[in-house]
C-alpha positions as CSV (number, residue, x, y, z in Angstrom):
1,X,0.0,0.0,0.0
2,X,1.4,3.1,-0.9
3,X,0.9,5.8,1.1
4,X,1.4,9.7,0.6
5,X,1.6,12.5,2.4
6,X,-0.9,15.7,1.2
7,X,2.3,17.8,0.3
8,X,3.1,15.0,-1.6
9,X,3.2,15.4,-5.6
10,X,0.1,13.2,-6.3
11,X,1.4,12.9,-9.7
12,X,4.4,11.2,-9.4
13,X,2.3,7.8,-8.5
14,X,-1.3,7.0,-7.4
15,X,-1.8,6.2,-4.0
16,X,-4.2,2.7,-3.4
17,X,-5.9,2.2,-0.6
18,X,-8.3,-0.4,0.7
19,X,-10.1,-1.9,4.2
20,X,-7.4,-4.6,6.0
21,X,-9.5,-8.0,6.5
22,X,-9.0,-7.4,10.3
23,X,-10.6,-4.4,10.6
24,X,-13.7,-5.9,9.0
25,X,-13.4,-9.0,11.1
26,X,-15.6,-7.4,13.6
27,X,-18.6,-6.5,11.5
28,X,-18.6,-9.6,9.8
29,X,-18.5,-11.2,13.3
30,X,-21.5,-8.7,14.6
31,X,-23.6,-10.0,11.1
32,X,-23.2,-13.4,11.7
33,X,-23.9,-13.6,15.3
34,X,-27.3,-11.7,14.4
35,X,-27.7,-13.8,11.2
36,X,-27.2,-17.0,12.7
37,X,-29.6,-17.3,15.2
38,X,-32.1,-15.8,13.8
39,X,-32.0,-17.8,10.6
40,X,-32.2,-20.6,13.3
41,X,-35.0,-20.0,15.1
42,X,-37.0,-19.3,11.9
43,X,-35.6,-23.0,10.0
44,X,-36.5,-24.8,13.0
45,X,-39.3,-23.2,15.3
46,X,-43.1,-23.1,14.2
47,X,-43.6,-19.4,15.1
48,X,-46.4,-17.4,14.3
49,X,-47.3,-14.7,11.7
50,X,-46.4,-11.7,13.6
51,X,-43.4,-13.4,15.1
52,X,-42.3,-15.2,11.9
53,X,-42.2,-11.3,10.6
54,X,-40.3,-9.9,13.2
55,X,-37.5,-12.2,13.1
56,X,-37.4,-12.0,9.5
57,X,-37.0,-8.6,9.6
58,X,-34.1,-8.9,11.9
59,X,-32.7,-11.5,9.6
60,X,-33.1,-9.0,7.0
61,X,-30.9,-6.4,8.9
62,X,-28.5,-8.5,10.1
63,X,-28.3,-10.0,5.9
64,X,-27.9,-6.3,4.7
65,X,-25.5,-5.6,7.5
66,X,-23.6,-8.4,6.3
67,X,-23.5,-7.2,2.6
68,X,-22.8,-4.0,3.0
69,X,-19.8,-5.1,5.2
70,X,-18.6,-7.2,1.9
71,X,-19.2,-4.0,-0.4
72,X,-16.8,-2.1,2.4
73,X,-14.5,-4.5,2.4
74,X,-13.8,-5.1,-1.5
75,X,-13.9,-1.7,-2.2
76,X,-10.3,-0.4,-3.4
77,X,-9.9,3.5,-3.9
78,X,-6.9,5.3,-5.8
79,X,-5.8,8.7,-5.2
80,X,-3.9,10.6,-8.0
81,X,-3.9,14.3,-8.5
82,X,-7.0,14.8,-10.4
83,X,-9.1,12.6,-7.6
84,X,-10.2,9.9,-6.0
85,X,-11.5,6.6,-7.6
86,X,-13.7,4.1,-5.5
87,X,-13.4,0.7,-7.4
88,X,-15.9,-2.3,-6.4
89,X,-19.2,-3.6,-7.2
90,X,-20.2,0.3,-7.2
91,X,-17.7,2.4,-8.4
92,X,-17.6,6.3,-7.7
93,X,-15.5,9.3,-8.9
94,X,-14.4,12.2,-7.0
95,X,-13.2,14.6,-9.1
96,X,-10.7,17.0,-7.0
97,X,-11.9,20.1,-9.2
98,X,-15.7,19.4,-8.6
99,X,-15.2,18.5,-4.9
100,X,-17.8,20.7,-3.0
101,X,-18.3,18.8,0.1
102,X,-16.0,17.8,2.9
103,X,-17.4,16.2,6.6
104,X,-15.8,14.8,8.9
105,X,-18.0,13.2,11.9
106,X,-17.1,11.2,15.2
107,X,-19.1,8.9,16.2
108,X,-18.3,7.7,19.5
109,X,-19.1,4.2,21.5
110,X,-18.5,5.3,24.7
111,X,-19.8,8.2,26.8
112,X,-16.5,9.6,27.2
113,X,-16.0,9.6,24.0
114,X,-12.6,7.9,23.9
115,X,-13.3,5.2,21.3
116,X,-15.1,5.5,17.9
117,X,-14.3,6.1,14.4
118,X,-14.1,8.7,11.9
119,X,-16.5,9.2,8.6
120,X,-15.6,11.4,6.0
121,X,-17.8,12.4,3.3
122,X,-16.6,14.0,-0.1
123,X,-19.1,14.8,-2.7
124,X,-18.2,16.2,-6.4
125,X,-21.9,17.4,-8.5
126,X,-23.6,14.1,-7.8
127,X,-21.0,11.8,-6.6
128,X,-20.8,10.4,-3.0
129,X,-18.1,8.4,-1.2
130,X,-18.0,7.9,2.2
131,X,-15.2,6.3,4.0
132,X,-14.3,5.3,7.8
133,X,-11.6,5.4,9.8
134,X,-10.2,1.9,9.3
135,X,-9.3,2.3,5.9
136,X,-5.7,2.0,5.4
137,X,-4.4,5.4,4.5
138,X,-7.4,7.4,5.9
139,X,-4.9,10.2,7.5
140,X,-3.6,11.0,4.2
141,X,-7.0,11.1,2.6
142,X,-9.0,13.2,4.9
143,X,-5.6,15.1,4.5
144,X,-5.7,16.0,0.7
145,X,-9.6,16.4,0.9
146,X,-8.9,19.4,3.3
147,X,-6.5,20.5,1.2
148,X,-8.8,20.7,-2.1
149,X,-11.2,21.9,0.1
150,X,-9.4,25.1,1.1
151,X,-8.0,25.5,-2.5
152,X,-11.3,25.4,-4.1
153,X,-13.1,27.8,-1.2
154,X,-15.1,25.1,0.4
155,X,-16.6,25.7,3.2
156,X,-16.3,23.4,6.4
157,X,-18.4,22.8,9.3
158,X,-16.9,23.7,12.9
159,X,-17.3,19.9,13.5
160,X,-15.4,18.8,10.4
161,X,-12.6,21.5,11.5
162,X,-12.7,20.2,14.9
163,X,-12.1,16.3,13.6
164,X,-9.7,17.6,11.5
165,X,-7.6,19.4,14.2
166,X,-7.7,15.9,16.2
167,X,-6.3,14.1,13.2
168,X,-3.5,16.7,13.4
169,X,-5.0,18.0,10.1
170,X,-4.5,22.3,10.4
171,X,-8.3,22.9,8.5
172,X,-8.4,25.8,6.3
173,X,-8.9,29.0,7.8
């Protein structure tokens, strides 16, 4: 995995990034031990309508959950100078030059708020990505997406600055 810094020259080579197997491990554990047992109770126990319907339905999350967690984790995204290409069953396109959108959110799993992960969003005209913290490489690209960002005069909420400045990202003034 090649990784670059933001004041890096982009150009000289594109930087890949993608979702290391064991930071997926957990979500694909969380799906199954959802999916399991609820796919059990509904093979082998005679339930009723209603019933047979709600654990479906929690079949069904878990089932998306799952899939969603195997989009994540075969998704590969390259960074060169002119943007950022996610590569996967659904492939997006951030151009750098159209970017106008940066967050960055914490979400926290405790109340004092010392574990969680980072999201960042980056939107160009119609195209989405969003990425988490576990990606390899995420520094560098929340990184050059503030840097676009202040080139191109894009605005940033005090959150996003804030998340930024805890990454040890300066945000655009």
């Amino acid at each position: 995995m090649t990784q670059l810094d933001a004041t890096s020259n982009l150009s000289q080579e594109a930087a890949r990034f993608s979702y290391p197997a064991s930071a997926m491990a957990g979500d694909y554990m969380r799906a199954a031990a959802g999916l399991a047992p609820t796919l059990f109770i509904l093979a082998t126990v005679s339930l009723g309508d209603v019933t047979t319907a709600v654990i479906g339905g929690f079949a069904a999350i878990f089932a998306a959950f799952a899939i969603r967690t195997a989009l994540r984790h075969g998704t590969s995204l390259e960074m060169d100078e002119n943007g950022l290409r996610a590569a996967g069953l659904r492939r997006t396109v951030i151009p750098w030059g159209g970017l106008d959108r940066v967050k960055l959110a914490y979400y926290s799993t405790r109340r004092d708020r010392k574990s969680g992960w980072m999201q960042l969003q980056l939107r160009a005209g119609r195209s989405r990505l969003s990425l988490d913290s576990r990606l390899d490489g995420f520094d560098q690209l929340a990184r050059q997406a503030a840097r676009v960002a202040a080139e191109r005069g894009v605005a940033l909420s005090d959150a996003t600055a804030a998340n930024l400045q805890a990454l040890g990202i300066r945000p655009p003034a």
